[in-house]
N, CA and C atoms as a LAMMPS dump frame, in Angstrom:
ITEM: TIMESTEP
0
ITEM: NUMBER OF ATOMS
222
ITEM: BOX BOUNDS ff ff ff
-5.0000000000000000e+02 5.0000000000000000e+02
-5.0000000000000000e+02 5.0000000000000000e+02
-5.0000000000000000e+02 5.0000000000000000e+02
ITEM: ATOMS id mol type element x y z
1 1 1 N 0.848 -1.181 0
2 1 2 C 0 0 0
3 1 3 C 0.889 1.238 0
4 2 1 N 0.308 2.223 -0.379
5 2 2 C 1.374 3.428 -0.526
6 2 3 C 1.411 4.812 0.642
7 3 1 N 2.453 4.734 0.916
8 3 2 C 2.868 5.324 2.486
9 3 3 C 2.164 7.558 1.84
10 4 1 N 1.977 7.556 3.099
11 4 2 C 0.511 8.659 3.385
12 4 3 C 1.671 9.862 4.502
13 5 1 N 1.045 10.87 4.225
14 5 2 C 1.566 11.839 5.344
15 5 3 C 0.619 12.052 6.784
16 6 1 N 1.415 12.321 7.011
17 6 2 C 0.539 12.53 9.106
18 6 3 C -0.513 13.448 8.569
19 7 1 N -0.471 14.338 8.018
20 7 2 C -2.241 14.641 7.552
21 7 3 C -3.367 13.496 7.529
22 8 1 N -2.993 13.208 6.006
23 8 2 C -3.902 11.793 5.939
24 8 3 C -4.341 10.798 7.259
25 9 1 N -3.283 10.46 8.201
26 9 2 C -3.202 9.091 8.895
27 9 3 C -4.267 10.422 9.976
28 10 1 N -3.639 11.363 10.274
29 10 2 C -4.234 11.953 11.331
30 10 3 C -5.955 12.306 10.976
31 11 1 N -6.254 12.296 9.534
32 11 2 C -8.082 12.376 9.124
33 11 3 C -8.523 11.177 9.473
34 12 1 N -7.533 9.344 9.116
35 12 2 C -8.266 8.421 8.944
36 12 3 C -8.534 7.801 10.534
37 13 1 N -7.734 8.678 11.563
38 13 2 C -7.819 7.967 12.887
39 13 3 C -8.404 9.478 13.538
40 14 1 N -9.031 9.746 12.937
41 14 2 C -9.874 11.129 13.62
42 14 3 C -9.434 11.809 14.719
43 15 1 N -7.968 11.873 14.535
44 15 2 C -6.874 12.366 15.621
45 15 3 C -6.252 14.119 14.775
46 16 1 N -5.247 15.272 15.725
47 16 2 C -4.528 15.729 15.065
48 16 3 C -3.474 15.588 14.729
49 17 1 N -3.007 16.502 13.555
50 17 2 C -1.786 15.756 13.472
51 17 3 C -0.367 16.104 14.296
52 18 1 N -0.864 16.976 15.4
53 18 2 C 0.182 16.869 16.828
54 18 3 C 0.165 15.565 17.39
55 19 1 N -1.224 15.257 17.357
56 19 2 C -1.596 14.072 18.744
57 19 3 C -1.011 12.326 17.819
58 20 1 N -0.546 12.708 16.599
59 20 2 C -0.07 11.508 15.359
60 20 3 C 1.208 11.399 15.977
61 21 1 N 2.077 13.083 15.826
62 21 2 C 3.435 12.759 16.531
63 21 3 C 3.633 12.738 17.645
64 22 1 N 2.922 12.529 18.649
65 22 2 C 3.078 12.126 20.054
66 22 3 C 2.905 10.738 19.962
67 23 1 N 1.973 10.095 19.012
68 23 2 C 1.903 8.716 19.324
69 23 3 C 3.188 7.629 18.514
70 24 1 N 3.659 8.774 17.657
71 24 2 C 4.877 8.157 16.923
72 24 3 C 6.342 8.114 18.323
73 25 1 N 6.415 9.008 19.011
74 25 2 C 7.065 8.876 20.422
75 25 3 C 6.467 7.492 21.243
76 26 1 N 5.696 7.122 20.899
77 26 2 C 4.585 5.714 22.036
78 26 3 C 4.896 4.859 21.205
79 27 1 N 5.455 4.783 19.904
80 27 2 C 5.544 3.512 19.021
81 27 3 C 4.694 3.394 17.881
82 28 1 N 3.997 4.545 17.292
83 28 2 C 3.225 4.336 16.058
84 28 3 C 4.268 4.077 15.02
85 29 1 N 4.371 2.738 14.286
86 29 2 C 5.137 2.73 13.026
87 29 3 C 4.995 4.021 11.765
88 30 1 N 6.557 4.253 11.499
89 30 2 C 7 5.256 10.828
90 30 3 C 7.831 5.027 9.653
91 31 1 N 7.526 4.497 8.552
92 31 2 C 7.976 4.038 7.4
93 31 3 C 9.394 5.301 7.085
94 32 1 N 9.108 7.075 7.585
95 32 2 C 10.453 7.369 6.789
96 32 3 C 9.869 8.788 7.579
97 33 1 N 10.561 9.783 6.997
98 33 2 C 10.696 11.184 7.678
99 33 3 C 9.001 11.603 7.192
100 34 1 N 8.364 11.173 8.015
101 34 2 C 6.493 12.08 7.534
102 34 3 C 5.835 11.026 6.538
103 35 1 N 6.217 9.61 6.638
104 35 2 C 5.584 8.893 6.111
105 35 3 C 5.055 7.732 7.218
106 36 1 N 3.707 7.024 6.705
107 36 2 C 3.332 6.35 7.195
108 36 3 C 2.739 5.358 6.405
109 37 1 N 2.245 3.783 7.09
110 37 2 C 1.735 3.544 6.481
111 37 3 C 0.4 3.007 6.926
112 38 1 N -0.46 3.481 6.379
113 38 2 C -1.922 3.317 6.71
114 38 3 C -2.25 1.942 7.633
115 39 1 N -2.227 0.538 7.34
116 39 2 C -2.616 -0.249 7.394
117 39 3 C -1.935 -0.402 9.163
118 40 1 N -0.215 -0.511 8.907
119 40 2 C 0.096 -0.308 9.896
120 40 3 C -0.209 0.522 11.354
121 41 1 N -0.442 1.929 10.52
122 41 2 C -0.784 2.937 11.348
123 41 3 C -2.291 2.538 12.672
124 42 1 N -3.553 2.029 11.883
125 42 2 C -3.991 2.12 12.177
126 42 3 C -4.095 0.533 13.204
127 43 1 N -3.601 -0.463 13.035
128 43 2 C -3.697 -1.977 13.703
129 43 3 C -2.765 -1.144 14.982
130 44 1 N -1.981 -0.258 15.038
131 44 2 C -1.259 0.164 16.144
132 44 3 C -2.398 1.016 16.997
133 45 1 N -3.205 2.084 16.432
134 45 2 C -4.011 2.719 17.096
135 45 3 C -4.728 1.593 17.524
136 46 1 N -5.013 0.715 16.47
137 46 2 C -6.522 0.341 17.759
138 46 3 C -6.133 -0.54 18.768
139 47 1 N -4.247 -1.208 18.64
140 47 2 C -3.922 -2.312 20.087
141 47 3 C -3.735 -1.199 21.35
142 48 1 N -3.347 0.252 20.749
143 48 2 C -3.333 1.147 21.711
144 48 3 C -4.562 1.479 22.587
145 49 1 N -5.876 1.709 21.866
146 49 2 C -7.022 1.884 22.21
147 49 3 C -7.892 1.045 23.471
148 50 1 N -7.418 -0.309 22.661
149 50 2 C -7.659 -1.454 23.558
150 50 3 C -7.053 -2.15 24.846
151 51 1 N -5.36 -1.26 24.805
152 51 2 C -4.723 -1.097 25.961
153 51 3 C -5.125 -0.295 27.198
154 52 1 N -5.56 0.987 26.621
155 52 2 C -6.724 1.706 27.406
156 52 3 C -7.765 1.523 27.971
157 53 1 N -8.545 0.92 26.962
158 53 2 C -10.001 -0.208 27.585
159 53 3 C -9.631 -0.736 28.64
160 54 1 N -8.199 -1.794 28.442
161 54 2 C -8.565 -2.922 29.76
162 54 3 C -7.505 -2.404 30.708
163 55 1 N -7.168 -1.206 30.496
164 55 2 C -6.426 -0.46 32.155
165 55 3 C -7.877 0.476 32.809
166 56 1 N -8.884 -0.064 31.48
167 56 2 C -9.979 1.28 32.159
168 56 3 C -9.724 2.675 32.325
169 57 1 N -8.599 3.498 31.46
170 57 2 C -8.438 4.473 31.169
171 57 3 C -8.138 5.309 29.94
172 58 1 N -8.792 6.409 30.477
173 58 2 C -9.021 7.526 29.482
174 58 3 C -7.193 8.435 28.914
175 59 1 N -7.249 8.131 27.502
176 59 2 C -6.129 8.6 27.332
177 59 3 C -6.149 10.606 26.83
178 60 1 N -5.457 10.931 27.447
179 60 2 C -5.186 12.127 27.896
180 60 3 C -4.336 12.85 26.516
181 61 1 N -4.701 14.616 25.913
182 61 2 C -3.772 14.91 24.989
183 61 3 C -2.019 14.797 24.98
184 62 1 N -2.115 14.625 26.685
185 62 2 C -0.347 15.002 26.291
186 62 3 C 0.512 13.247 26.628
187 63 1 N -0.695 12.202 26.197
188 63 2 C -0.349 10.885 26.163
189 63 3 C -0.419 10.346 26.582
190 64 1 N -0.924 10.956 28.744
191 64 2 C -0.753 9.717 29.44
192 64 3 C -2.437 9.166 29.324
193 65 1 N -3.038 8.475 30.445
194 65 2 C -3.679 7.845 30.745
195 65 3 C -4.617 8.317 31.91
196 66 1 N -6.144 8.951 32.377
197 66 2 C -6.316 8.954 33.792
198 66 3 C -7.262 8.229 33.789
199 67 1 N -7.265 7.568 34.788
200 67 2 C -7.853 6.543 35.545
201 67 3 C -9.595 6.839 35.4
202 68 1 N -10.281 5.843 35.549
203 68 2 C -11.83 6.496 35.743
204 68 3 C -12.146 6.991 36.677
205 69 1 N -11.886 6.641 37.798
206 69 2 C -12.244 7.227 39.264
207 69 3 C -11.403 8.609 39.246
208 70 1 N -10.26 9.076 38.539
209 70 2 C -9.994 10.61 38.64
210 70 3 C -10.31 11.53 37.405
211 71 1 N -11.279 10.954 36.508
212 71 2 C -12.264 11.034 35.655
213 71 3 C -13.11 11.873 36.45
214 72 1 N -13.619 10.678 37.028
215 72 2 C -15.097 11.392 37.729
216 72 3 C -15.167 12.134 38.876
217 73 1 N -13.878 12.361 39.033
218 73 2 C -13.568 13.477 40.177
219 73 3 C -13.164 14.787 39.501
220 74 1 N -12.741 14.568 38.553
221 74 2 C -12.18 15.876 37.553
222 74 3 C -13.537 16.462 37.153
């Protein structure tokens, strides 16, 4: 498949494309300097997503994670 810029990846995962290069710091595969590749990109978002699910937390803009119970205190 043919490698996409953090624009693109950041429309198809309804993310920005700041919050693309923060997750490229967490391990989003990075084919080359501002390339990506789709397929990859996105099987990484969603094991990330689902890492979240089963810690039961809400992931936060600047990457981390808060808990539900300081959710619902916030």
């Amino acid at each position: 498949m043919a490698l996409v810029n953090a624009e693109r990846i950041a429309q198809a995962l309804n993310l920005t494309e700041q919050r693309v290069h923060q997750l490229v710091k967490e391990g989003l595969p990075r084919e080359g300097r501002g390339q990506y590749d789709p397929v990859k990109s996105m099987l990484f978002y969603i094991r990330y997503l689902q890492n979240a699910l089963e810690k039961k937390a809400v992931p936060t803009l600047d990457g981390g994670f808060v808990g539900e119970r300081e959710e619902r205190i916030r």
